[in-house]
N, C-alpha and C positions, 0 to 999 in steps of 0.2 A: 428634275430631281434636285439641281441647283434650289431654285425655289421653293420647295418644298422644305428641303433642310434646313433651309435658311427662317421661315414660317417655323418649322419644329420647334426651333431652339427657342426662338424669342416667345412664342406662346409656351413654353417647358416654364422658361425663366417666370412667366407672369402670373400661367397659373398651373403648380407642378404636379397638380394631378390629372389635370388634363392630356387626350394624347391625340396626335394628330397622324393622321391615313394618308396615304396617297391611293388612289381605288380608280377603276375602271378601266378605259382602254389604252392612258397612259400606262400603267402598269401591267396589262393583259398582254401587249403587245398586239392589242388591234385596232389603234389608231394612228391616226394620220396627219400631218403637218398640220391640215385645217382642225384638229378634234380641242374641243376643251378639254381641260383640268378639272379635274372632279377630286374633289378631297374629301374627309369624315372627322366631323370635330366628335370625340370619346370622352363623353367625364363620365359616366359610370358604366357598369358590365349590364344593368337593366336599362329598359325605356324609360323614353324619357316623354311629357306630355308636348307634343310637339305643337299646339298653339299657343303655348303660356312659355312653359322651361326653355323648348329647344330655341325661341326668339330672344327669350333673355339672356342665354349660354353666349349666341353669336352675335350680340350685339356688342359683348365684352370684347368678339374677337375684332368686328367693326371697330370698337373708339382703338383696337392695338394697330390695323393693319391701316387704317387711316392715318399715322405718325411715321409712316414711310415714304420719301419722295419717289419712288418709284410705282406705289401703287396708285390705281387710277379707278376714276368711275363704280366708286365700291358704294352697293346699292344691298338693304336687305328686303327679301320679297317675305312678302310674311302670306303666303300661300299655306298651303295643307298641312304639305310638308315645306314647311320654310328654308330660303337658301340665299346665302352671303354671295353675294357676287364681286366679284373686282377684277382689274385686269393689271399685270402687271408690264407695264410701257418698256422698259430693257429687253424683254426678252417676248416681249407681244405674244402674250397666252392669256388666256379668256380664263379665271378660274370660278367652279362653283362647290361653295361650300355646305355641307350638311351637317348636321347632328345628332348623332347616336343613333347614323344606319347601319348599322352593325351587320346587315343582311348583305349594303352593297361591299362592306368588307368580305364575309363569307367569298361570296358568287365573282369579283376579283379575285381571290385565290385559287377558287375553282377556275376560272377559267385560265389563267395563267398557267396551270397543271395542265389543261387540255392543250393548249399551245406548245408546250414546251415539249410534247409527246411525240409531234411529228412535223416536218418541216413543213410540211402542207398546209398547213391548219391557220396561219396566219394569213396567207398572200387570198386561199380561199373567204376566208373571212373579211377580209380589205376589200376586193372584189365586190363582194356581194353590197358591201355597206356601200362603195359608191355606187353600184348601177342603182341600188334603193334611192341614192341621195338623187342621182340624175333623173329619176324618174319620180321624184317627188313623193315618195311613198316612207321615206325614213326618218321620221319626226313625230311623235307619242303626242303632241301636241296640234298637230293638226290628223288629230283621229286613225296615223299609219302607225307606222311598223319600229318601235325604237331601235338603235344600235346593239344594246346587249340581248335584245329579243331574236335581230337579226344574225347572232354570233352564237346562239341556243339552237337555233333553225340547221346552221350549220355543222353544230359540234354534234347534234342529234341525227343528219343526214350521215354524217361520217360515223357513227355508231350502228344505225339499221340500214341505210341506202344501197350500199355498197357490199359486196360478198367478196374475198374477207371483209370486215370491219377495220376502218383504217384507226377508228380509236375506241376502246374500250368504255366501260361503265365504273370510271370512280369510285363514285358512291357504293356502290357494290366490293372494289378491293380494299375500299379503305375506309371499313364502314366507320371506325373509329377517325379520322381525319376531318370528316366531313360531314361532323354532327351540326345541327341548326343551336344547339346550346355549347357549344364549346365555348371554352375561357378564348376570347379574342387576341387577348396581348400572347398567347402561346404560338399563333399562328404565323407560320414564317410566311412574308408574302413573296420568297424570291425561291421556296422550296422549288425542287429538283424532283420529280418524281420517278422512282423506279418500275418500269411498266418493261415487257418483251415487245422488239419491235414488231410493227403489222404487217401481216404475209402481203399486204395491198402494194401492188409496184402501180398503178395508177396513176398514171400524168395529171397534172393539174387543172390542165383542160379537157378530157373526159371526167373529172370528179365535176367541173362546173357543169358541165354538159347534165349531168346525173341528177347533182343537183334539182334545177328546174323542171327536169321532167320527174324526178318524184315528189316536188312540191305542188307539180301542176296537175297532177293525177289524188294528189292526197284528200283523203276523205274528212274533210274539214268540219263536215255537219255530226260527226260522229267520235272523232278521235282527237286526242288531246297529245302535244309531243312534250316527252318525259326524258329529259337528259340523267336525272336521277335515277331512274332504273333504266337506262342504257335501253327503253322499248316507247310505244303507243300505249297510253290510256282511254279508259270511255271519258267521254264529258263528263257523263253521270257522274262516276266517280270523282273526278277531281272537285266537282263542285259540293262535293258533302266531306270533302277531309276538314277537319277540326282543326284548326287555326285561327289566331287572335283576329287577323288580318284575312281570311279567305272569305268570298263573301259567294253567293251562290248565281248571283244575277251578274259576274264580271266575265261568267264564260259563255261568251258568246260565239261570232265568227271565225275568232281564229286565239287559238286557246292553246299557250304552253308554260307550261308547269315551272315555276320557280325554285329549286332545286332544294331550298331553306326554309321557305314558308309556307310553300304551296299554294302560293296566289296565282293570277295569269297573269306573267308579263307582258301580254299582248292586251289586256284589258283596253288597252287606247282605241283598237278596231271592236268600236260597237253600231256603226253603221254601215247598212246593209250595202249602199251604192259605194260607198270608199272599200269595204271588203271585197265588191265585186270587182273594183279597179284593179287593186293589188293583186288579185285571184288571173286578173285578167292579164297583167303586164307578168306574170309568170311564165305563165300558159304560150305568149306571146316571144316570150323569150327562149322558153324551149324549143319553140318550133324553130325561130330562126337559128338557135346554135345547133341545130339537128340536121336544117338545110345546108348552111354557109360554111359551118365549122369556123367562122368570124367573129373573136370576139367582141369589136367594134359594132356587129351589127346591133348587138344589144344592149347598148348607149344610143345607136342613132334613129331609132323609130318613136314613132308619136301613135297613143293609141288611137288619138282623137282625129289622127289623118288617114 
């Protein structure tokens, strides 16, 4: 937060129409000592063309953040979606910067309401991101499972998995809040949501437990997970809703619905043998937290022994 406000100001001063984010799981509250810094460079309330604009937008912010002696290693990737990288050495955080993702502002708000709903909802969500990381399966870049995809998985388990429901459907009470066109700058990102607490008195380790065994029975060839309406969709469906960004050929193995724009965050698993992996260190993990009741057991096995 130091950081970030400290970046606000001096990019306010230089260019004052500009607005800067702080977004993801620093702000969500599901990450972790290791996590980077994800931020949102905002110059206007529409897109922007992200090969041409959004590189020349952040390269403005490059020649500012470069005249700081404490930033380091500031590199811009001029990928798809392009992204500012730097680190800043005082306080050793990795940061990565985008421009006019407006969506990953949305889906940070949203999830920070979901968190803030029940105590559970974080430690379960931490959890899950590390055994992913331990078992090599949490990284969108080598064709698994991202972090915010793995925090949809959960907030969507805790929605249908469980009887009661330990967290509600959002989108649904507040269908105004949690429009995909809303004015951004209206968005509070530290709101407080009023919701009835969940009749679910559930230990933290039987919801892990639960968890796995309804991910590892889930009908993946079939069903799409939909945090936005609080249930399961067909494939069919998600892959014909109209959107700028929805493409038809991205739902594949393992398919869940984007809460804003209705793409598949999971789009990263589109091969057959890495879905069957993840499919499989699931499956493997339910069994042993069903045998052991240990949750160490499901850190320490190897599929491949």
């Amino acid at each position: 937060m130091v950081l970030w406000k400290y970046l606000y100001i001096h990019v306010k001063t230089a260019f004052p129409k500009y607005g800067l984010y702080l977004v993801g799981s620093t702000l969500s509250g599901f990450g972790s000592n290791r996590s980077d810094v994800d931020m949102c460079l905002i110059v206007r309330q529409f897109e922007v063309d992200q090969r041409i604009e959004a590189i020349s937008y952040l390269d403005d912010i490059q020649k500012l953040v470069e005249k700081f002696d404490f930033i380091e290693k500031v590199e811009l990737i001029q990928a798809k979606v392009p992204i500012l990288k730097f680190r800043d050495s005082h306080q050793e955080l990795d940061v990565d910067l985008n421009c006019n993702n407006s969506v990953g502002i949305r889906n940070t708000h949203l999830l920070h309401c979901y968190a803030d709903l029940d105590w559970r909802v974080r430690p379960l969500v931490l959890v899950v991101k590390l055994w992913a990381d331990k078992h090599n399966i949490n990284n969108a870049k080598t064709m698994t499972i991202s972090s915010y995809s793995l925090a949809l998985m959960v907030i969507h388990f805790l929605q249908c998995g469980v009887s009661p429901p330990v967290l509600p459907c959002l989108h649904l009470i507040y269908r105004h809040k949690f429009q995909p066109n809303s004015d951004i700058n209206g968005i509070d990102m530290h709101e407080r949501i009023c919701c009835p607490p969940s009749e679910n008195t559930q230990p933290l380790g039987e919801l892990l437990a639960q968890f796995f065994k309804y991910y590892a029975n889930f009908d993946y060839a079939n069903n799409a997970i939909s945090v936005r309406l609080g249930t399961v969709l067909s494939i069919e469906e998600c892959r014909y809703h109209w959107t700028m960004k929805n493409d038809p050929h991205q739902w594949k193995y393992l398919c869940i619905e984007e809460p804003f724009d209705l793409t598949n965050t999971a789009r990263s698993v589109y091969d057959p043998e890495v879905f069957s992996r993840i499919h499989q260190t699931i499956v493997k993990s339910a069994q042993l937290l069903s045998e052991t009741l240990d949750l160490e057991s499901i850190f320490t096995f190897d599929l491949d022994e």
